[in-house]
BATOR-23482 format. One record per residue (C-alpha): z negated, x, y; chain. Coordinates in Angstrom, 3 decimals, decimal comma, padded with zeros to 6 digits, always signed. Layout:
! BATOR-23482
c3 / c1 / c2 / cadena
Z / X / Y / A .
...
This chain:
! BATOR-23482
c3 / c1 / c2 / cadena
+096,150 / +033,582 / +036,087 / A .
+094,520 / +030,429 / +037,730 / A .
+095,871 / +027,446 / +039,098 / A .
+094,231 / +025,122 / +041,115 / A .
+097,450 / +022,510 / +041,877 / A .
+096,856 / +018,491 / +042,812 / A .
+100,047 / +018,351 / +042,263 / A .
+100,207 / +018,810 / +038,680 / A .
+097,705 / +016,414 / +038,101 / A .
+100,037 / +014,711 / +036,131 / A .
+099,217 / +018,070 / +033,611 / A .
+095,477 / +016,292 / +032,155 / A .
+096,268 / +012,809 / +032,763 / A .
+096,361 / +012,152 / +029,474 / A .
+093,311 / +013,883 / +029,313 / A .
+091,851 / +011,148 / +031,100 / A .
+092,731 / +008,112 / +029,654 / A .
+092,364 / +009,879 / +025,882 / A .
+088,636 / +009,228 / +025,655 / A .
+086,347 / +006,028 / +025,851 / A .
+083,842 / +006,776 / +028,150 / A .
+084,697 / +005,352 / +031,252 / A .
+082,367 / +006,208 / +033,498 / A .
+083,692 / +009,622 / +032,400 / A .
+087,054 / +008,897 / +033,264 / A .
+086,619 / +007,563 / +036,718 / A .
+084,512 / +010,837 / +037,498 / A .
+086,886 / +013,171 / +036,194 / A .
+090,126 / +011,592 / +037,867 / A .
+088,572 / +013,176 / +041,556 / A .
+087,650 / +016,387 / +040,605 / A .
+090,211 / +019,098 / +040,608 / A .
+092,036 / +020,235 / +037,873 / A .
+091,953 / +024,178 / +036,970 / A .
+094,459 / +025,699 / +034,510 / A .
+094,260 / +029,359 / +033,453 / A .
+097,030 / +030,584 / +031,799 / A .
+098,511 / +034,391 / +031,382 / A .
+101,530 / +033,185 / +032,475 / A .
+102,883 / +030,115 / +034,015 / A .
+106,507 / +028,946 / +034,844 / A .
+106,611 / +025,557 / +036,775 / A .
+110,237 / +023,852 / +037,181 / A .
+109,745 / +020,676 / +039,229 / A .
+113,309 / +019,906 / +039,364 / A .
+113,906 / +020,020 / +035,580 / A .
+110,418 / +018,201 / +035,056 / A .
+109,352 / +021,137 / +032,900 / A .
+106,487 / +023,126 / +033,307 / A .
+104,540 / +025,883 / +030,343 / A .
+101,801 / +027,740 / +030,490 / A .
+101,082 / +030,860 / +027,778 / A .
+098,675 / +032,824 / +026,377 / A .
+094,637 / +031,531 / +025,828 / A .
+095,266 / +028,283 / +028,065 / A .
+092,405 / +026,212 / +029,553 / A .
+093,144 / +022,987 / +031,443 / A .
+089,587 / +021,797 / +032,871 / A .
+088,811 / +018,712 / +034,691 / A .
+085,283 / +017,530 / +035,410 / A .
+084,542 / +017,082 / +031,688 / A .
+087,797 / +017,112 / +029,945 / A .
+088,872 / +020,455 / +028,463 / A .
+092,143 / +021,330 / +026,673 / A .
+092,651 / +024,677 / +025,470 / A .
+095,850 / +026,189 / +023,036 / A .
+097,646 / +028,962 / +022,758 / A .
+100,198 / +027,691 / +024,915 / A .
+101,336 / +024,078 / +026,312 / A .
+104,287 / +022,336 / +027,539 / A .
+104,102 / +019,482 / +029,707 / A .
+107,353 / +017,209 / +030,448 / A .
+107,854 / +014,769 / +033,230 / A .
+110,544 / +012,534 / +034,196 / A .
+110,022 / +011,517 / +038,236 / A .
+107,437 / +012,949 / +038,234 / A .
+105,509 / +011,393 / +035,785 / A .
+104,475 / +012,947 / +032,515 / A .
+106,498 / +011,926 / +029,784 / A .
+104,598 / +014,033 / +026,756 / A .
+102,588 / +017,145 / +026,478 / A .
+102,443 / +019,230 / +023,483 / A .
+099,849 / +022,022 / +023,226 / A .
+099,878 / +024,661 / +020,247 / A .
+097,180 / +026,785 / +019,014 / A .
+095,242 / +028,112 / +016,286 / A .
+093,969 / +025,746 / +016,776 / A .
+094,008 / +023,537 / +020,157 / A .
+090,837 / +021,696 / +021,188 / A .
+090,396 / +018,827 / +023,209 / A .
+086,996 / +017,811 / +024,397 / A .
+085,227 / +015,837 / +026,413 / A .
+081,639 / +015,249 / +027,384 / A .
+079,754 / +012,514 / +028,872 / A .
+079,559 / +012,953 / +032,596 / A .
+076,050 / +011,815 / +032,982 / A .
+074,679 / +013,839 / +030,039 / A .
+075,462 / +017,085 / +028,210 / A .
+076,117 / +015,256 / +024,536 / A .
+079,306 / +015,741 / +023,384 / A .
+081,395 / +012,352 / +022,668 / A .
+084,952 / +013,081 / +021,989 / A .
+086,502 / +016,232 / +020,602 / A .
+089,628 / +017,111 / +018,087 / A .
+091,795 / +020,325 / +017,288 / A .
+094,734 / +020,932 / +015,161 / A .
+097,779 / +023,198 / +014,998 / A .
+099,344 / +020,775 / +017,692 / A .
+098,172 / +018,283 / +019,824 / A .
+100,825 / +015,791 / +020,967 / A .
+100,653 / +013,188 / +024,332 / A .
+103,191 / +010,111 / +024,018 / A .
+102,930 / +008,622 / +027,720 / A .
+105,116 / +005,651 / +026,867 / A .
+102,848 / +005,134 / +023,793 / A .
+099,405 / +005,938 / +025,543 / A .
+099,273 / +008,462 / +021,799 / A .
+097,117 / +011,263 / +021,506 / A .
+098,879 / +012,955 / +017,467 / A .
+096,591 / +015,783 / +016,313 / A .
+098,582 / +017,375 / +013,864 / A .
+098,236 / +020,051 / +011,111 / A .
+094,756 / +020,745 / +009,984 / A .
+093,924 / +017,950 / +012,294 / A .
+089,985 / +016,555 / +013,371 / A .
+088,819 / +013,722 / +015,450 / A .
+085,311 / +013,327 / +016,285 / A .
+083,862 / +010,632 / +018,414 / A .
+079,881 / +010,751 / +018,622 / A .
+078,544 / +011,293 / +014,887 / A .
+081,708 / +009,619 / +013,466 / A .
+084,655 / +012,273 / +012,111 / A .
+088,026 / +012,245 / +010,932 / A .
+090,215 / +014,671 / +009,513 / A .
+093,368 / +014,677 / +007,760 / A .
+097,087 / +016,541 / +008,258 / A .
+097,580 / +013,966 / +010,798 / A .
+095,268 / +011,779 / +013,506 / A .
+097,132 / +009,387 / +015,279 / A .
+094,627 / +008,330 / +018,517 / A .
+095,964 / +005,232 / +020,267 / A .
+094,202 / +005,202 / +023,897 / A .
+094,830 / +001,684 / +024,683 / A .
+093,905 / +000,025 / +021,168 / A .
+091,532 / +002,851 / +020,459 / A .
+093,066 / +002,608 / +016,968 / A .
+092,651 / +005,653 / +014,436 / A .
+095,551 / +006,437 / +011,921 / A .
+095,371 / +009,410 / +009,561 / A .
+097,453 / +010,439 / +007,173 / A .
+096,734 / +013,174 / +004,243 / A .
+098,673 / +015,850 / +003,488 / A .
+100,660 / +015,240 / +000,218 / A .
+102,296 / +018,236 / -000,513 / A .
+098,932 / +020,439 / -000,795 / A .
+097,054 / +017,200 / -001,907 / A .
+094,233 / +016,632 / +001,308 / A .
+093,527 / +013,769 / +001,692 / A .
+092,322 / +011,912 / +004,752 / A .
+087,925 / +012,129 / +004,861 / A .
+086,252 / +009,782 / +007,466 / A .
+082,516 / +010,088 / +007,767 / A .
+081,261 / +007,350 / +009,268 / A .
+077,644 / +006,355 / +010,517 / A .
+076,941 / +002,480 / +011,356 / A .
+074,609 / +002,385 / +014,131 / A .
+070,851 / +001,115 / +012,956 / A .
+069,940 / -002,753 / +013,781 / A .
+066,402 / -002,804 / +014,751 / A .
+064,692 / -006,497 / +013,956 / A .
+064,285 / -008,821 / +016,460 / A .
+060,889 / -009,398 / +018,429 / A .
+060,277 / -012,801 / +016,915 / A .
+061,898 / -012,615 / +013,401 / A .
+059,049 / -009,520 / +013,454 / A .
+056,135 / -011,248 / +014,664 / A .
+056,817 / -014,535 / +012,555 / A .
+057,023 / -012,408 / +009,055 / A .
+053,702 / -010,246 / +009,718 / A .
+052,090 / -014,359 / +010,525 / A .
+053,587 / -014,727 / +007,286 / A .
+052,483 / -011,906 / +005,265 / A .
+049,350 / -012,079 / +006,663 / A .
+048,565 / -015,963 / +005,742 / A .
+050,383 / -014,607 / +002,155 / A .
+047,465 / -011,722 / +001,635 / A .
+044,429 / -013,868 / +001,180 / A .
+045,364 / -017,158 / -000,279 / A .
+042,252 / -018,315 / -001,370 / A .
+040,259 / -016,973 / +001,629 / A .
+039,169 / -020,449 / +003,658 / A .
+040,397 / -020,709 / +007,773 / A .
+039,135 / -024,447 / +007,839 / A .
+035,976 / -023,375 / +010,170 / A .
């Protein structure tokens, strides 16, 4: 089943705002948003809406797929969405490029509204670029783009971050001024005086 509904837009907003990629964001808020579901039951007036069975919420970039999700609003607006799978992705590309910048998948992936908090939990991963978490638990907070992970103590997993600084290249000048240097260093006793 496919739905192609504006007004359940409120369905991947948190999709939206979840990632750091801005240009991103402003391109996916205009395109449509497509859900396929094998079944869907949409209650407006109880602000309650699911969708079952290999889901797949798309817009412009931003994908969310689980085995099924629930999405809760209050007027209107989304309150949270929980999707479950085994396990539920979320990913998003760069809009001007093909390379992959944010994806994660766990068990369940939770959306706080009031908190602007994406929780990945169970058998949880975050990746942003090269840089990858994983843990029981990823806490993503959209507005301080703050990390928290948390290990999971009865099996004994602990969290694992991998981590790659970005290279500094050196300056023009600082460059320049050492090879002057090295190169008045390599002859010492050769004579410039003529």
């Amino acid at each position: 089943m496919t739905w192609r509904i504006n007004s359940l837009a409120l369905v991947t907003l948190f999709l939206l705002t979840a990632t750091h990629n801005a240009h991103s964001i402003d391109v996916d808020r205009t395109q449509p948003i497509e859900i396929e579901s094998d079944s869907a039951v949409i209650d407006d007036s109880q602000g309650f809406s699911t969708y079952r069975g290999n889901v797949i919420i798309r817009q412009g970039s931003t994908t969310l797929t689980a085995d099924n999700i629930s999405v809760f609003a209050r007027e209107r607006a989304v309150t949270q969405i929980i999707a479950n799978g085994t396990p539920a992705t979320f990913k998003q590309t760069d809009a001007s490029s093909n390379i992959q910048n944010t994806s994660g998948q766990a068990e369940q992936i939770t959306y706080k509204a009031k908190d602007a908090v994406l929780i990945f939990n169970g058998n949880a991963t975050l990746a942003q670029d090269t840089n990858s978490f994983s843990g029981n638990r990823i806490e993503y907070d959209i507005m301080d783009k703050a990390i928290r992970a948390k290990g999971d103590q009865d099996s004994g997993k602990r969290v694992k971050i991998q981590y790659f600084p970005q290279a500094s290249e050196p300056s023009s000048e600082n460059s320049d001024s050492q090879t002057n240097d090295n190169l008045d260093q390599a002859n010492p006793n050769e004579d410039t005086s003529s």
